[in-house]
N, C-alpha and C positions, 0 to 999 in steps of 0.2 A: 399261739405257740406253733413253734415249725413241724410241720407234718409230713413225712416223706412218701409219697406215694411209690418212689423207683421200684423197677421194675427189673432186675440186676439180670444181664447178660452173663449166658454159662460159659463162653470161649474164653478160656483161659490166656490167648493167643495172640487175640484181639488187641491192637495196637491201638491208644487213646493218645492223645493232646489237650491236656485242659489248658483253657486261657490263660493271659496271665488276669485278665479280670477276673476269672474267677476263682484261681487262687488268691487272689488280694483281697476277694467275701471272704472265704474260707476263713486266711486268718486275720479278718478281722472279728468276726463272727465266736472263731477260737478265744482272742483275746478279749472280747468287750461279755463274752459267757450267754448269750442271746443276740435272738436275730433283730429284734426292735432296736437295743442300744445301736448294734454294728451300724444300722441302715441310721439311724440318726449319722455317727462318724461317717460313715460314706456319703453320707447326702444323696440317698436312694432312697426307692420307696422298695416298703418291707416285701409287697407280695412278688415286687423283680429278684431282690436279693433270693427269697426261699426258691421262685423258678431259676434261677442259674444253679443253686444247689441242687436241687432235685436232678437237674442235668448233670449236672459235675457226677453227682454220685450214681447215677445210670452208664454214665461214661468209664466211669472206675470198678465201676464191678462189687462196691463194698459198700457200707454205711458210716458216713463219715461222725452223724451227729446221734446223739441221747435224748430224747426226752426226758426233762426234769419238772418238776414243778415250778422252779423257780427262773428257767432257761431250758437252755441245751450244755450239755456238755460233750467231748468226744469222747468216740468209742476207742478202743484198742488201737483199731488201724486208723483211723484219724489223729491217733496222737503222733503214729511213727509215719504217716503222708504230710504231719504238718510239721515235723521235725530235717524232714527230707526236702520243703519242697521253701522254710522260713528264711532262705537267703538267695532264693530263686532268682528273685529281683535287683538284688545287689549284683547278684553276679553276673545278669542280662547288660544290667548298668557297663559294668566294669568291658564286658565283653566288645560291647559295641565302643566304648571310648576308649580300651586298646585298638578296634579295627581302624580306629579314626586315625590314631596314630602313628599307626603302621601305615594307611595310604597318605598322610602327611610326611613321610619318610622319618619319623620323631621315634619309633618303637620298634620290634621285632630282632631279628637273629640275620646279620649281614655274614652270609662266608664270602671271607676274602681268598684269594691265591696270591702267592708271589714266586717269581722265581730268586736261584740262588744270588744272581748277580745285581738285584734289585733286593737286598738286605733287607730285615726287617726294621731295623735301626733309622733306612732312609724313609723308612714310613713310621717311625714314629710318632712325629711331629702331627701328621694328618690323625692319626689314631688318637693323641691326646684331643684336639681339638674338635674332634668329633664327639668323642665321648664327654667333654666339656657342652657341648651343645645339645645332646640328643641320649643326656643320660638315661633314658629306658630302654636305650637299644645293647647288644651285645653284639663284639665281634670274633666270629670261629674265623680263625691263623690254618693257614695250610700255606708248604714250600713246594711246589712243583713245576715241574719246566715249562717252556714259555709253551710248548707244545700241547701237552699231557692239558696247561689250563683252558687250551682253548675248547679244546672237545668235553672236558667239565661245565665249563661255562655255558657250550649249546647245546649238552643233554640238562641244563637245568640244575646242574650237583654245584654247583657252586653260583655266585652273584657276580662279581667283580675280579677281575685278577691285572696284575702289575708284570708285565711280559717284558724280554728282552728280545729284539728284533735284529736279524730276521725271521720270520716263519715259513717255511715248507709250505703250508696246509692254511687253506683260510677255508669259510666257509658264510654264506649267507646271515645262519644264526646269531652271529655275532657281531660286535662293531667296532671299530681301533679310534683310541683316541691318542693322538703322539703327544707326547710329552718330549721338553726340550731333552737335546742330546747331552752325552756327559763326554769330558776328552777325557784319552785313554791314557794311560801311565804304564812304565813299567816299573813288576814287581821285581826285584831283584834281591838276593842273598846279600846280606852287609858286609860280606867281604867280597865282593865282585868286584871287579878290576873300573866297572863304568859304574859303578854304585855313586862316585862322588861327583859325576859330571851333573852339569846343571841342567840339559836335555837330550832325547835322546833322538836319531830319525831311527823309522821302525827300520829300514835295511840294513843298521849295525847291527840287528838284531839274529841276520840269516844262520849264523854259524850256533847260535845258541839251543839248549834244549829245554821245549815247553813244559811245563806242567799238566796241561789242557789240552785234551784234544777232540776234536768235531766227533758227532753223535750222526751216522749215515741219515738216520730217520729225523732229527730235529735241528733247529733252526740254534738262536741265542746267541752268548756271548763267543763261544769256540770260532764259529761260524763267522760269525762277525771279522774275527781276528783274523784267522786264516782266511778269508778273502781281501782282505788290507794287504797279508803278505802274497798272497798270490799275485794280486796285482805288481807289487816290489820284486816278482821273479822267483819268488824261494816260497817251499813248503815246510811250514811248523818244524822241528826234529823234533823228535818225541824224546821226555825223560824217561829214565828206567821206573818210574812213578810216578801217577798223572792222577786227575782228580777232575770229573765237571762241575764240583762242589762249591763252596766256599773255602775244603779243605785245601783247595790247590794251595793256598796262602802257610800253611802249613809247612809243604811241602818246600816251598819256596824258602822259607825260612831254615829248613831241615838239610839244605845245600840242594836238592834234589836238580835245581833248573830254575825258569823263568816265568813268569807269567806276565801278561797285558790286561787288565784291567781297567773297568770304567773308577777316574776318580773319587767316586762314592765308597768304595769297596778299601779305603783305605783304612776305616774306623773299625775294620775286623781284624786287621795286620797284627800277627803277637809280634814279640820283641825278634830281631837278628834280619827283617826287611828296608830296605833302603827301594824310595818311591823316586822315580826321575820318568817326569812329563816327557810325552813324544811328541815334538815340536811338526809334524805332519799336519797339514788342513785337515785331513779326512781322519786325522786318527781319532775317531769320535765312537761311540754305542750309542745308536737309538733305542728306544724304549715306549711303551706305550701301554695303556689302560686298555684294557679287553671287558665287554659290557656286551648280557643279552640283546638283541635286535629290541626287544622294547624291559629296559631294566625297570628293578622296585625301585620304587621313591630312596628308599633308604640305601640303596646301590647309587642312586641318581646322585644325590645327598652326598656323598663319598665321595663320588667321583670329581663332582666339582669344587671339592674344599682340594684333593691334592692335587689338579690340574692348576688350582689359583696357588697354594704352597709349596707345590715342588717347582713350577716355572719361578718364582719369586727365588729359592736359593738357587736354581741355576742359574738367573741374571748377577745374585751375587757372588757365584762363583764365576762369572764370565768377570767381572769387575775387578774382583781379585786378580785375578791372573792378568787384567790388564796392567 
């Protein structure tokens, strides 16, 4: 019969770690109602099992077992230590075959960024396929500019972001992956006088009033635009309403003025916009994936499903248009 010799520590304070071996005596000792049956199921010898006990409960401060005649039974606090401690194992399990993973990039919580002119819509395709492949993972959406993601992404507040280029501000931290370019269009009001032509050069464009206008501090689509037209001679005119949004589209429709646009940004258009392609080589938006200096698997994972899905529709958007 099990005999506890412990010698119980008075510090209240005192910080323990019991094994998991000897939580797995414990309850098996609980379950089988004596320490001979348990050490039979264990395939231990009895005077090992009762020395890990005898430890266990010098460790813990309290008396885990009864003497009975017929066994042991638990006391009080051995019933509410064996209640607390009976899926201990399960959950060591589970913990380490999430950690697995999460470093096989299969699991965890991916924050993505995008900015506005890089829709969420053109990442949707990546997002199903992902989440087809790697259903235990989740992805947290955030819209912010190509700026604002880059210094997110190198304090670490975010994984991955989908930027519009150019940037102001680069930094070590981070790494650019370019993704193919998209040609620009212009957005026009559907009653505009060049709404029905078949294309446009961007220098018809000089007299007209933008939507959009460049941000002193950031890079993106504004930027982009207005240095195409600087190059062509002429600066932006500004509408009496502007937007760096997706609302410019809005606006555009609302008579306000005009906007230039990467191709993609067409599938946000409400009704009363008329789209005419800007026949210019350079009238293009680069665009690029922004990734910690060394990203999670599951960023890595990401990255490389829309680098191989988004170049694939832009080959077939270069086809089309051919």
């Amino acid at each position: 019969m099990y005999k506890s010799n412990t010698i119980f520590h008075d510090d209240p304070y005192r910080f323990v770690m019991p094994t998991l071996r000897q939580i797995r005596y414990f309850l098996a000792i609980g379950a089988q109602g004596g320490f001979t049956p348990a050490a039979a199921a264990l395939h231990v010898a009895q005077p090992a099992l009762s020395r890990q006990m005898a430890l266990l409960e010098d460790e813990l401060g309290f008396a885990l077992f009864v003497r009975e005649a017929r066994g042991v039974s638990l006391t009080p606090a051995g019933r509410q230590f064996r209640d607390r401690v009976a899926n201990i194992e399960q959950s060591l399990q589970t913990a380490i075959e999430d950690g697995r993973q999460m470093s096989r990039g299969e699991a965890g919580v991916l924050r993505l960024l995008h900015s506005s002119s890089l829709p969420l819509e053109r990442l949707l395709p990546c997002i199903r396929q992902f989440h087809d492949g790697t259903p235990s993972a989740r992805i947290d959406i955030d819209r912010l500019s190509s700026e604002q993601q880059l210094a997110e992404i190198a304090e670490g507040k975010a994984d991955i972001g989908f930027i519009r280029l150019p940037v102001l501000r680069r930094t070590d931290d981070v790494a650019l992956r370019h993704l193919a370019a998209e040609r620009l269009v212009a957005a026009l009001p559907a009653r505009h006088p060049l709404a029905g032509t078949s294309s446009l050069a961007l220098a018809e464009l000089a007299e007209e009033r933008f939507v959009s206008a460049v941000h002193r501090e950031r890079g993106g689509l504004a930027r982009c635009v207005t240095e195409l037209c600087l190059k062509r001679g002429f600066v932006p005119r500004l509408a009496p309403a502007i937007s760096r949004k997706t609302s410019m589209l809005t606006l555009v429709a609302a008579g306000f003025g005009i906007a230039v646009i990467p191709d993609g940004m067409q599938k946000l258009a409400s009704p009363g916009i008329a789209f005419v392609p800007l026949r210019d080589d350079d009238a293009v938006a680069a665009s690029a994936i922004v990734l910690p200096a060394a990203p999670l698997p599951l960023a890595e994972a990401f990255a490389s499903l829309a680098e191989g899905l988004l170049g694939a529709a832009a080959d077939a958007a270069k086809a089309r248009d051919f």
